[in-house]
N, C-alpha and C positions, 0 to 999 in steps of 0.2 A: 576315271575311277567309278567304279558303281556304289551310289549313292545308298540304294538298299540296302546291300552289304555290308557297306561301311559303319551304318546306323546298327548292325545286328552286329557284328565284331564289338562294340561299342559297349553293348547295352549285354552281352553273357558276362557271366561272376567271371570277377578276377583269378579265382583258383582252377578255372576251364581247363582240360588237358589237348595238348594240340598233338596229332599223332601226323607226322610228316612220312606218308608212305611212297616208296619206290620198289615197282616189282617189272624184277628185268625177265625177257622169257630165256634168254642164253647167258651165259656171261661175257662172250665179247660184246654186248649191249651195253655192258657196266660202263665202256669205253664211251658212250654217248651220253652226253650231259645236257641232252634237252629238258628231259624229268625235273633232273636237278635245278638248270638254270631256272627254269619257269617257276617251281617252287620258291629259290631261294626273292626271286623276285617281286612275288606275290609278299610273302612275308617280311622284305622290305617297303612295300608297297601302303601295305597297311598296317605296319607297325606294332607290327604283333612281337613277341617278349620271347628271344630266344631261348630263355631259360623256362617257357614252359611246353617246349616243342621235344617230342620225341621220335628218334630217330625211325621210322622201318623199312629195309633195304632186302627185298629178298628175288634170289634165282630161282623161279619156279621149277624149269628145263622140263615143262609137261605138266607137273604134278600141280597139284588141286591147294590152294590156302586158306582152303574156310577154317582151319583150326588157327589161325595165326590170328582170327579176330575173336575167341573164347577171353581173353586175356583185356579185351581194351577196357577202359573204364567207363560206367555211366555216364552221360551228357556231356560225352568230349566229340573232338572235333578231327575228322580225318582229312587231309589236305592231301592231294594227289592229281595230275595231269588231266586224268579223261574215264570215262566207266570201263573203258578196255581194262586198265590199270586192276579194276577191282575183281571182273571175271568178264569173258568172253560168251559164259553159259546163259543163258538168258535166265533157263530155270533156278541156277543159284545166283545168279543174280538178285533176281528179285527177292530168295527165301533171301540173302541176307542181307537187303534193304528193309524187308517186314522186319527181319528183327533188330537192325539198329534203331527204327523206327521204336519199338515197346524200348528200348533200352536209351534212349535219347540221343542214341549217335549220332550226329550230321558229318555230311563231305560236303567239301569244297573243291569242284574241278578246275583247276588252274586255266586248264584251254577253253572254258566253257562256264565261265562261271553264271552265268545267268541262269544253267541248269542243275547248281549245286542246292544240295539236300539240306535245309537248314529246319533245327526244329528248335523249340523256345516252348515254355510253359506260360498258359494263359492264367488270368489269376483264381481260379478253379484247382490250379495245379495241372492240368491236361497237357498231353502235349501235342503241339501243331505246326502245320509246315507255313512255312514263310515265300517269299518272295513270286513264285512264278502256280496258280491256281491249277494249271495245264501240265505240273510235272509228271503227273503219273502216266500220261498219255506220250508223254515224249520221251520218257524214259524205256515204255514199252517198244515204240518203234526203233530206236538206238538200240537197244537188247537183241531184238531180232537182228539186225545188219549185223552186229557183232558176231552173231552165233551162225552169220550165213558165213564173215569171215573165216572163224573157227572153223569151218568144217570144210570150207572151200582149203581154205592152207594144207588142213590135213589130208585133206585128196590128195594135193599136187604134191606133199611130199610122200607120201606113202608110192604114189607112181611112179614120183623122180627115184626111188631106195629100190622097188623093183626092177626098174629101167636099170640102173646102175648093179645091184647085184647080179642081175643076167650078164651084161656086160663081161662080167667078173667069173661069172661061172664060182659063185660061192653062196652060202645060203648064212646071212648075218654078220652082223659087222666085228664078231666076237672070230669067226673062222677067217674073216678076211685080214686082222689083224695080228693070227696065227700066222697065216700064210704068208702075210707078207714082211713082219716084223724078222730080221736075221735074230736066232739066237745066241749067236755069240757075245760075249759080253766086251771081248779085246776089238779096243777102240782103232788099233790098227786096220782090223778087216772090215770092221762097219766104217771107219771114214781113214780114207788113209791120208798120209803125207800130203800130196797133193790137192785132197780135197779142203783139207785144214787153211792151207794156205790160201786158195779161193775163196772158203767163207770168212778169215780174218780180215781179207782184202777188201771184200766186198761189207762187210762189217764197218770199215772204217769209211767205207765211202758214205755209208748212211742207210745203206739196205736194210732192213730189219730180219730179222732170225724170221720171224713167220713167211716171209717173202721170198727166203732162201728155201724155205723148207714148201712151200709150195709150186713152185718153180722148178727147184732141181733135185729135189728129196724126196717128194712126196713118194713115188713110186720105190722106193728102198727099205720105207722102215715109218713106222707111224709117231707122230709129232713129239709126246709123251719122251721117245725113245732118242727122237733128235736133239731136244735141246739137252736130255742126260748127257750126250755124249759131247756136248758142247759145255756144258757144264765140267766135265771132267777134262777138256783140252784149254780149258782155265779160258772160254772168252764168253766168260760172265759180264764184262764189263760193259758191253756193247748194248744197243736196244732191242729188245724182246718182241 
């Protein structure tokens, strides 16, 4: 256990706000409970009062969350994984550490905590950073990697989406799921007889619906549309 830390957890007022954030980039990530685990661990760990932890859980899928921290409250406490967690941008990155900094906010990196953000008021009333003298130089070279990730991923998929639209001979994944979505709505001609009975079988073997629908669907009809008609041939019951 880190001794530092533990002394600073100790010694904030009892009415401190703890803000537990989780920000997934997709939602099958939601599926992944490292964030989770390591959090809830931390807060076992050091025995911190679940009743003054609030929850935030959000799907970015791209988009930006600097407004999701308008709302947090003065001299509370953000607990989260790692700085990817909080932005991959270097440049907001930092504008919104300048500002939980005037606003008193610290983090706590679960996977890193020896580089978490801790601030406390001196008896001046000031406020100032605790534990590691070197954070702002560390923080800065992390922000860059970050932001080389960022931009390196958006490469590779923006080439993989080119690559694969030529492929297709289509331009966007809105025309591609015209063209390829059947508009029929009768469940006969989108999955017949036969097919039913293969995916109920394989259903009960253990297969999952997405498994089936990448495998031997995909090219028929876009996922949204699959499990509808699976939904209507009543084998809801099985895993998703």
């Amino acid at each position: 256990m880190n001794t530092t830390l533990s002394d600073y957890l100790k010694k904030i007022p009892p009415d401190t706000c703890f803000y537990r954030y989780e920000r997934y980039s997709s939602r099958p990530q939601l599926k992944d409970k490292g964030q989770s685990s390591s959090m809830e661990k931390f807060i076992e760990e050091y025995s911190i009062d679940s009743s003054r932890i609030i929850l935030m859980k959000t799907v970015t899928m791209g988009t930006r969350t600097n407004s999701l921290w308008d709302n947090l409250k003065d001299d509370s406490i953000i607990i989260c994984t790692e700085m990817s967690r909080i932005s991959r941008s270097l440049v907001d990155f930092l504008n919104l550490i300048s500002d939980f900094k005037k606003r008193g906010i610290s983090i706590i990196f679960t996977y890193d905590l020896v580089n978490s953000i801790l601030l406390s008021k001196n008896s001046k009333g000031e406020r100032v950073e605790e534990i590691n003298p070197n954070l702002n130089l560390i923080l800065g070279i992390k922000g860059l990697i970050l932001q080389y990730q960022r931009e390196f991923i958006k490469k590779r998929t923006e080439e993989g989406l080119k690559a694969w639209q030529a492929r297709l001979g289509v331009v966007g994944l809105k025309e591609f799921y015209k063209n390829r979505t059947p508009r029929s709505t009768d469940l006969n001609k989108i999955l017949g007889t036969e097919d039913l009975k293969f995916i109920e079988n394989k259903l009960k073997e253990g297969v999952t619906k997405i498994y089936l629908y990448n495998h031997h669907y995909k090219n028929r009809m876009c996922l949204a549309k699959f499990s509808k008609q699976l939904l209507k041939a009543n084998l809801r019951s099985y895993r998703s």
